[in-house]
C-alpha atoms as a printed R data frame, in Angstrom:
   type eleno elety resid chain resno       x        y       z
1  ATOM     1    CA   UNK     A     1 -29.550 -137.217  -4.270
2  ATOM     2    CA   UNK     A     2 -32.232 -136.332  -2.324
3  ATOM     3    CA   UNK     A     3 -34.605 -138.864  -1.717
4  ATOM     4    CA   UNK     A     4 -38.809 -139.130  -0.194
5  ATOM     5    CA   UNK     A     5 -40.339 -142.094   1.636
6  ATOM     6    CA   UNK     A     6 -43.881 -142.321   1.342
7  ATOM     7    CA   UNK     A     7 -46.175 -144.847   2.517
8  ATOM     8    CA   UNK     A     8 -48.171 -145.996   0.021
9  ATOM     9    CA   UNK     A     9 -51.505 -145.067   1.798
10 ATOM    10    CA   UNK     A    10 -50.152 -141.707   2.020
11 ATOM    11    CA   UNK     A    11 -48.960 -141.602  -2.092
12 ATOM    12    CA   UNK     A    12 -52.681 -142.388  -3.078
13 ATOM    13    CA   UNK     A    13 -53.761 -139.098  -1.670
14 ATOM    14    CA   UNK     A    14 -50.385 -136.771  -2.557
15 ATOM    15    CA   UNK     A    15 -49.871 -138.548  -5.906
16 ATOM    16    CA   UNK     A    16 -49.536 -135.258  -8.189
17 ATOM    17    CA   UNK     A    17 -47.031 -133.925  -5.210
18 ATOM    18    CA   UNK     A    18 -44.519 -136.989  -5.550
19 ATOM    19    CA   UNK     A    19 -44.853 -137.158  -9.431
20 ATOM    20    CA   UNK     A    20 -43.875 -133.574  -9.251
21 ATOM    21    CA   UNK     A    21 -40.930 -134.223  -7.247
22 ATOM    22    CA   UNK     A    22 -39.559 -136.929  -9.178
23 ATOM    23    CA   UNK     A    23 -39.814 -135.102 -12.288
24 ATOM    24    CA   UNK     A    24 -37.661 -132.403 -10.035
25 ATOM    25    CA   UNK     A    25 -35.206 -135.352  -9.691
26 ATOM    26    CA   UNK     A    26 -36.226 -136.355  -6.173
27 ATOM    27    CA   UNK     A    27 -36.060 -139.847  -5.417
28 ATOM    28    CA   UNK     A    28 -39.758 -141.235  -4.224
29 ATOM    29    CA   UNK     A    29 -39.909 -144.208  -2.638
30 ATOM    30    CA   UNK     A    30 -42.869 -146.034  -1.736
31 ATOM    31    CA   UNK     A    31 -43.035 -148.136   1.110
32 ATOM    32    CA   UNK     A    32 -45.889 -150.369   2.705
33 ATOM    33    CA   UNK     A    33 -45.756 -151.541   6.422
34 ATOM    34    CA   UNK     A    34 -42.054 -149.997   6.012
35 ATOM    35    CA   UNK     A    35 -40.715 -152.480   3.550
36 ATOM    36    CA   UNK     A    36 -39.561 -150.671   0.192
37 ATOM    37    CA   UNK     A    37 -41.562 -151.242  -3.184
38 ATOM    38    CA   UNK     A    38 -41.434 -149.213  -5.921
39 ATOM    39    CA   UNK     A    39 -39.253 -145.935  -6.459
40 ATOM    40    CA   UNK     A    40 -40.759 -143.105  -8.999
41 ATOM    41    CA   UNK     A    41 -38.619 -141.768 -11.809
42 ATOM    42    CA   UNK     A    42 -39.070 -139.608 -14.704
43 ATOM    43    CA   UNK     A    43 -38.454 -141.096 -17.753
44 ATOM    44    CA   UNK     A    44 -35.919 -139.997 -19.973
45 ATOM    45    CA   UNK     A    45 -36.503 -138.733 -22.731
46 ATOM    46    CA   UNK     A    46 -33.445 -139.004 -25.657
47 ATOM    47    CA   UNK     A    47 -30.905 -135.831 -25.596
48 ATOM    48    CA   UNK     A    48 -30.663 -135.607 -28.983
49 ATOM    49    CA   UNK     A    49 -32.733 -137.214 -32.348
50 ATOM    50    CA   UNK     A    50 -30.982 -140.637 -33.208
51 ATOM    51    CA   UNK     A    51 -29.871 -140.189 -37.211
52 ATOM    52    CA   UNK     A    52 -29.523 -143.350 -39.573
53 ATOM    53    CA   UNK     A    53 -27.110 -143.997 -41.141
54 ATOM    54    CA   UNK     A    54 -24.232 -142.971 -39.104
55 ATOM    55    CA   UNK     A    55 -21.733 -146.004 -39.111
56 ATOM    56    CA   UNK     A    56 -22.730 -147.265 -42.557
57 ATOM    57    CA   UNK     A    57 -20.582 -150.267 -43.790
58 ATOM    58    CA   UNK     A    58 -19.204 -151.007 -39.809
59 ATOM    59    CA   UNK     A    59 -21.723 -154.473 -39.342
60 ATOM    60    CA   UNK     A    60 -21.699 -156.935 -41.909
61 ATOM    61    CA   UNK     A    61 -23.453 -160.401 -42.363
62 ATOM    62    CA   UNK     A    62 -21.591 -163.876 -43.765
63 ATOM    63    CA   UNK     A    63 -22.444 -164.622 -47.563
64 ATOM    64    CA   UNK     A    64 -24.132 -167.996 -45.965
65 ATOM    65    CA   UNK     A    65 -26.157 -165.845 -43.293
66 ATOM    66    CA   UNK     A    66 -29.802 -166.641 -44.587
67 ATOM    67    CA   UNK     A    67 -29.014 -170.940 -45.181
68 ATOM    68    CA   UNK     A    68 -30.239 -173.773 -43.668
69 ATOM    69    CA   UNK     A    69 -27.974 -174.519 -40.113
70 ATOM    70    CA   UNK     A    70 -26.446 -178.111 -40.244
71 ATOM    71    CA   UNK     A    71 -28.508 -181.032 -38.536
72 ATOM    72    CA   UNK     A    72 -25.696 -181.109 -36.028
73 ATOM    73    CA   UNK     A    73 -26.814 -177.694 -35.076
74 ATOM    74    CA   UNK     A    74 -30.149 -179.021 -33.934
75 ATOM    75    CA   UNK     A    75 -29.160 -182.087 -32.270
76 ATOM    76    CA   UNK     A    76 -26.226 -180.324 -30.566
77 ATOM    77    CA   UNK     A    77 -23.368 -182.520 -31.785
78 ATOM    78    CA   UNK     A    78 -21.129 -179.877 -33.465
């Protein structure tokens, strides 16, 4: 992977230019007094719509899920 270090005096006045190479997939990283800070990187969008429904019936809850946990649960002495 290619990859930019700006200063970040110099990334306030080429901003557009370094968002356009990360969304090119080229690592920015912004640097002040030569120290590294912050690196710029597209975010991803999803490869594919997410459908519901999918694994129906593979996670299940206990018949006691929704009652009242024991005092000992609160007081730690379980």
């Amino acid at each position: 992977m290619v990859t930019k270090t700006v200063d970040v005096q110099e990334a306030q006045t080429n901003l557009k230019e370094l968002l356009s190479l990360a969304l090119k997939g080229i690592e920015v990283v912004l640097t002040e007094g030569g120290i590294p800070l912050v690196r710029l990187a597209p975010i991803a969008s999803p490869t594919k719509q997410r459908t519901a429904g999918l694994h129906a019936g593979s996670i299940g809850t206990s018949d006691d899920f929704d009652e009242p946990l024991p005092d000992e649960f609160w007081t730690g002495n379980l």
